[in-house]
N, C-alpha and C positions, 0 to 999 in steps of 0.2 A: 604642293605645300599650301595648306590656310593659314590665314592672320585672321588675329581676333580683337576686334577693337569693341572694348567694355565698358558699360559708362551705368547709372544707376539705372534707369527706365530703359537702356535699351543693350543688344547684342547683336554684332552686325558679323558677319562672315562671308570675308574676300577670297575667290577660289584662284589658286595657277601665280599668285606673286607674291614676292618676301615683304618681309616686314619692312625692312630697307625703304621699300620703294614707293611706298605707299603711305610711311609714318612722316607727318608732320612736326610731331614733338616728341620726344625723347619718352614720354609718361602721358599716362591715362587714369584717371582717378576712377578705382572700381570701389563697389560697396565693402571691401574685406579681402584680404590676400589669400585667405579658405576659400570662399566664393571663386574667386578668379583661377587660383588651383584646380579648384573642380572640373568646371567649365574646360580646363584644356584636356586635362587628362578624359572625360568624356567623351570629348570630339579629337582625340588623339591629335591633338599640335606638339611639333616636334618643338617650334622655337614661335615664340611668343614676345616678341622686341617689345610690345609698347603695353604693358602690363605696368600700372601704377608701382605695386610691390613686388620683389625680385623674387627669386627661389631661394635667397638666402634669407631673405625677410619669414619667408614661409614655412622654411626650415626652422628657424629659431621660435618659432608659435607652435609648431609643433612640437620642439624639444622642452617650453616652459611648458606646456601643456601634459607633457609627461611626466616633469618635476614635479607637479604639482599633483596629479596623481599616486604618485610614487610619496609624497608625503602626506596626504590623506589615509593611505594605505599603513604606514606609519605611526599616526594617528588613534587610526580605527584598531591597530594593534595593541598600544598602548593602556588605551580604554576599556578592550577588550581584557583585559588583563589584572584588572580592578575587581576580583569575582562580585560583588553586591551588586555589579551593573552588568555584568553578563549572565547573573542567573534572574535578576528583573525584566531583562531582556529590554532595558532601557533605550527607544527609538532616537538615537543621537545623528544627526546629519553634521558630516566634515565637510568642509569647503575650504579648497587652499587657493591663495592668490600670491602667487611670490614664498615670503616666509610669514603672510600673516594667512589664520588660520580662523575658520571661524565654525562655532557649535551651536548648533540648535537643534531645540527636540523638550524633551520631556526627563525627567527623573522621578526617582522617588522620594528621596528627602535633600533637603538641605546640604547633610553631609555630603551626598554624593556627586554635589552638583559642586562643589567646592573643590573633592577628588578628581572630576572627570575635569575641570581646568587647569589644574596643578600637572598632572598628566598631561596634558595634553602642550602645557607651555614646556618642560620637560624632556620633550622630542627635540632630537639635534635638528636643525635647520628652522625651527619655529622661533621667531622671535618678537609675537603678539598673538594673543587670541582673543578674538570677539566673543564677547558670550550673549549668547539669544538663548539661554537655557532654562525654562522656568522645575519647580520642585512641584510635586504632589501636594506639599507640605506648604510652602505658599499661598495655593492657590484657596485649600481649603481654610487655609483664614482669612485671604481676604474675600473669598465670599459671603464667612460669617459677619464678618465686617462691616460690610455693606448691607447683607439681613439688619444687623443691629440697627444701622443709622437710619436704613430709610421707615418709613411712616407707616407705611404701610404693613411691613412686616415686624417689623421690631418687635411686637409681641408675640410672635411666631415665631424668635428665632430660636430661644430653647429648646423649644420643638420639633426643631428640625436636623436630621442629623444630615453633615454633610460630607461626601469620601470621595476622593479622587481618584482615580487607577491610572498611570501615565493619560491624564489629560483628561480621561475618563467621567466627568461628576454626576454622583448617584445621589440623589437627594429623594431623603428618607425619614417618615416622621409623620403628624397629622396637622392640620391646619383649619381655619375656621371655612372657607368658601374657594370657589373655585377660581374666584379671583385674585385669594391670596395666592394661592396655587398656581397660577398663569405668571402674577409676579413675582414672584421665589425663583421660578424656571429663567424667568428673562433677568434676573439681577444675576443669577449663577453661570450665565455668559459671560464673565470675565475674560481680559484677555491671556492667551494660552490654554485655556481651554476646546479642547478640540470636540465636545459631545457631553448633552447634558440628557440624563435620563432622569424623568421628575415622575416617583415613587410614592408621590404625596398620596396622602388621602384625606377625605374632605369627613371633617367632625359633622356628626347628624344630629345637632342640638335639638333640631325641630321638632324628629322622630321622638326623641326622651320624652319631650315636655306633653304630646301628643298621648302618649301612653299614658302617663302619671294622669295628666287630664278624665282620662276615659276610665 
């Protein structure tokens, strides 16, 4: 028989006697009742006396761990079930902890992001949900937003067209120099924005005047 005495920095393994005879205190505090699980079942110990957390402790992390799953799953059906967001193919992350519930991800407008909460509180056993969920439709105003306000751009920002595709932004239009161009790109990092692809092109004033000159 081995005993396994587990502590954070270290694992020690006694060969040929019980746990009995060797344990000093009733409990040993290990980093996680999963961890400690492991550990035995790896090195096949039949009994394991002086384990911080029981197997009934371990058991029950297991069973809310599958609750939790099992209403994620729940969830994810519900939502699914909302056709505007299933043929969008809208990237929505469920996370369950108990009964609250949490979404984040992307959509495409506003409506949908109001549906996929309503749905989502909706589900028996839910009774909160987190919303981390930004809109399409959001984003691309307040990046116009911020075009307008700042100094730099603000006279470029009618010119600029700007489109999100879950998280997507495509910015599109012309602009006077490459450094308006550089800042347009860095103001259009907002957050929830996952990728900005900047489409701009730079007006050739100089070319024109060069010609008419000649």
């Amino acid at each position: 028989l081995y005993m396994v005495y587990m502590s954070v920095n270290s694992v020690i393994y006694l060969r040929r006697r019980k746990a009995t005879e060797v344990a000093t205190t009733p409990r040993i505090t290990t980093p996680g009742a999963i961890w400690a699980c492991t550990k035995r079942q790896q090195h096949e110990f039949e009994r394991c006396g002086i384990i911080a957390m029981g197997r009934d402790n371990v058991n029950e992390r297991i069973r809310a761990t599958q609750r939790n799953r099992e209403l994620e799953a729940r969830v994810n059906q519900a939502l699914w079930s909302y056709s505007p967001l299933r043929e969008s193919h809208c990237p929505i992350i469920v996370i369950a902890r108990g009964e609250v519930v949490e979404l984040t991800g992307t959509v495409r407008t506003e409506l949908m992001k109001r549906m996929a909460l309503r749905l989502a509180e909706a589900v028996p056993g839910v009774s909160k949900v987190q919303d981390n969920l930004v809109s399409d439709e959001a984003l691309e105003q307040e990046i116009c937003r911020r075009l307008a306000r700042n100094l730099s751009t603000h006279l470029s920002a009618n010119e600029v067209t700007v489109r999100s595709v879950l998280g997507a932004v495509y910015l599109k239009g012309q602009v006077k120099s490459a450094t308006v161009k550089e800042e347009v790109g860095r103001i259009a990092q907002v957050p929830g924005v996952q990728m900005v692809i900047n489409e701009l092109t730079i007006q050739e004033h100089n070319t024109v005047q060069l010609k008419k000159a000649a």
